[in-house]
C-alpha positions as CSV (number, residue, x, y, z in Angstrom):
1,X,97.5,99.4,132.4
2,X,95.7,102.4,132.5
3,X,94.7,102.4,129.0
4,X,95.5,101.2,125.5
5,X,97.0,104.5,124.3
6,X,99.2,103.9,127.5
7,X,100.1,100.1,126.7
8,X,100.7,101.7,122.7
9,X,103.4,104.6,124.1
10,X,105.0,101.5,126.7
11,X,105.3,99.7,123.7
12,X,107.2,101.9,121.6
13,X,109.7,102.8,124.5
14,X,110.4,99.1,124.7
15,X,110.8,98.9,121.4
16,X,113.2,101.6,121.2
17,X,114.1,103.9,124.3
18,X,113.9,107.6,122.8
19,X,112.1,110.9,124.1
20,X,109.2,112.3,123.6
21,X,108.9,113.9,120.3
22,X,110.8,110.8,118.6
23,X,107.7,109.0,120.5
24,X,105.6,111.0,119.3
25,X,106.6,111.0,116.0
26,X,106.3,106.8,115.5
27,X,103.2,106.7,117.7
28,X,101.6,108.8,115.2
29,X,103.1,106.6,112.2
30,X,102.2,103.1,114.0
31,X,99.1,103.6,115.5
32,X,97.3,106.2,113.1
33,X,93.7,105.7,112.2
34,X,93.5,103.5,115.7
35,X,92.9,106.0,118.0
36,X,91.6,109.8,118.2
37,X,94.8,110.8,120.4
38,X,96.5,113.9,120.1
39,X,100.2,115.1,121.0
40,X,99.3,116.0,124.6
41,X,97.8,112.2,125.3
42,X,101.0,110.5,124.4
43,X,102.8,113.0,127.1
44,X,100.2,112.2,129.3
45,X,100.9,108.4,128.8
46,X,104.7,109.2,129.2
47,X,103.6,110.6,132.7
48,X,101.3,108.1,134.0
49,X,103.6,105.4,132.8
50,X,106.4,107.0,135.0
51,X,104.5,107.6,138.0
52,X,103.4,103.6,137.2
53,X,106.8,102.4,137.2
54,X,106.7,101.2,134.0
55,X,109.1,103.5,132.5
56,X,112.2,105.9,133.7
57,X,113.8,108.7,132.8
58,X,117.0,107.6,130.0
59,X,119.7,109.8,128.6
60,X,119.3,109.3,124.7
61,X,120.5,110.4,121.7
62,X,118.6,112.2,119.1
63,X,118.8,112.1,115.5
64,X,121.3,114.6,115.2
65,X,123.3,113.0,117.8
66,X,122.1,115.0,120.7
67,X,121.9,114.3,124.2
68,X,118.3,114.3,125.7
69,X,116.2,113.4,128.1
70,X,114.5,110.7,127.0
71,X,112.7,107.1,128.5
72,X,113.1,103.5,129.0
73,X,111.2,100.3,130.0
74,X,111.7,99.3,133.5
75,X,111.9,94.9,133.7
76,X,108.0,96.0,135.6
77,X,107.5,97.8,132.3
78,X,107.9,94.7,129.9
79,X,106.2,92.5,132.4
80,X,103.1,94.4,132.7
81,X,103.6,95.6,128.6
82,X,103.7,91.2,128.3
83,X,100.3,91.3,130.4
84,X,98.6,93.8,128.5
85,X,99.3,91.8,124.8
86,X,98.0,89.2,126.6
87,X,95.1,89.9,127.8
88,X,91.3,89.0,127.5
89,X,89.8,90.7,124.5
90,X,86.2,90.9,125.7
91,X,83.8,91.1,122.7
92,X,82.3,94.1,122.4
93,X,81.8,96.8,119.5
94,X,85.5,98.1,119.6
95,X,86.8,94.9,119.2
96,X,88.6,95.6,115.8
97,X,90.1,98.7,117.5
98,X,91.5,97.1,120.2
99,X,92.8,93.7,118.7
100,X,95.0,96.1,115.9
101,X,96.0,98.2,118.6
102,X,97.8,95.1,120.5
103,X,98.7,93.8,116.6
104,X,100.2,96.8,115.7
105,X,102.1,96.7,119.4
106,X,103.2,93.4,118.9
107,X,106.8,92.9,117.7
108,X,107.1,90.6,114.4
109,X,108.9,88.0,116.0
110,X,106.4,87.1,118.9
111,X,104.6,84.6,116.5
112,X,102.7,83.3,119.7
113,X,101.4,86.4,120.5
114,X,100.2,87.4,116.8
115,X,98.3,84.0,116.4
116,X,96.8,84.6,120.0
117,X,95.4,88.3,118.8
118,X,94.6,86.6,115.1
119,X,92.6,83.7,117.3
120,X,91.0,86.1,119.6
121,X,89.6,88.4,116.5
122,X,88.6,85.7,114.4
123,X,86.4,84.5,117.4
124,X,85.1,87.5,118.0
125,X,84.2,88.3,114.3
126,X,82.4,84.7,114.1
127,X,80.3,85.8,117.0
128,X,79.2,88.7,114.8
129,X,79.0,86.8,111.6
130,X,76.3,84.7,113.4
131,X,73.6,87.7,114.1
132,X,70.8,86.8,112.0
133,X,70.7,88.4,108.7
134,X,67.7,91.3,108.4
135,X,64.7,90.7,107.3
136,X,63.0,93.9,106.6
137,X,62.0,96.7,103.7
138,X,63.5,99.3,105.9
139,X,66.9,99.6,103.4
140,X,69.0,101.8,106.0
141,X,68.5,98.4,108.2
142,X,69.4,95.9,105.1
143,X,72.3,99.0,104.2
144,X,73.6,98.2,108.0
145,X,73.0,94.6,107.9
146,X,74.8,94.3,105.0
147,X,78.4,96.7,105.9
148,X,78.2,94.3,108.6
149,X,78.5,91.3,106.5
150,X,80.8,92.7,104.0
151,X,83.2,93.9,107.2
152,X,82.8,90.3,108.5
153,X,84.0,88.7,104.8
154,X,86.4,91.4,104.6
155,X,88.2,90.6,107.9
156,X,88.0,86.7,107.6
157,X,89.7,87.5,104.5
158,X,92.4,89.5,106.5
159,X,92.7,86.8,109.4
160,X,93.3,83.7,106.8
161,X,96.1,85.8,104.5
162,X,97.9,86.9,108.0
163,X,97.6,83.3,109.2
164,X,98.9,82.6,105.5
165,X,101.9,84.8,106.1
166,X,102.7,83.4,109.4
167,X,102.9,79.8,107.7
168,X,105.3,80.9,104.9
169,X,107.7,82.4,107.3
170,X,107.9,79.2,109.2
171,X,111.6,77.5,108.5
């Protein structure tokens, strides 16, 4: 996959085949605050996805009942879509971007994958819970030191309620 804004688009037309502007429209609702796309990068997705394979022109219905032109997955599409969730999450400084860009591609039912992405960021966040705290009278560094902590806290907090969830919805 070229890139997650890519694997975000292929995720929505697998979700639901539709065209561009209905894309548009829920990529904006699903993913906002993840990334700093605009309108012209989810067309460019829908191009590079096609010229991948991964997706294929579809006649669909709009919401007034329409006929348009529109996309769907191809079965190399889903596999690659499957790949992508999948994935190793290397640590790094984006990590919260890109493990709730694959959780908010991940479809409520795929309890496998959710626990793999909730796993993967609650690995990742121990890593950074484990810096040393600072030491210093410089207060921008203690001011740093301590969003870091308080982001760490805050997203434990996150990971246990969503594992929480998870376990009620068990039958």
């Amino acid at each position: 996959m070229r890139s997650s804004v890519n694997a975000a688009v292929l995720s929505l037309v697998i979700e639901r085949p539709s065209y561009g502007g209905e894309i548009g429209r829920r990529f904006e609702q699903r993913y906002d605050g993840l990334f700093d796309s605009r309108p012209q990068h989810m067309y460019k997705a829908l191009d590079d996805l096609e010229e991948d394979g991964l997706i294929e022109p579809w006649s669909v219905e709009d919401e007034h009942g329409i006929e348009r032109e529109g996309y769907r997955a191809t079965a190399r599409g889903a596999r690659a879509y499957q790949a992508w969730l999948r994935a190793r999450i290397r640590p790094s400084k984006r990590i919260r971007e890109e493990v709730l860009i694959r959780f908010a591609s991940t479809r409520p039912e795929d309890v496998e994958t959710v626990e793999y992405l909730l796993d993967r960021y609650q690995h990742a966040v121990m890593a950074l819970a484990a810096v040393p705290r600072v030491r210093t009278d410089n207060l921008v560094e203690r001011a740093l030191d301590k969003e870091r902590q308080t982001m760490v806290d805050g997203t434990l907090r996150w990971i246990a309620w969503a594992r929480d969830e998870l376990r009620s919805r068990e039958p």
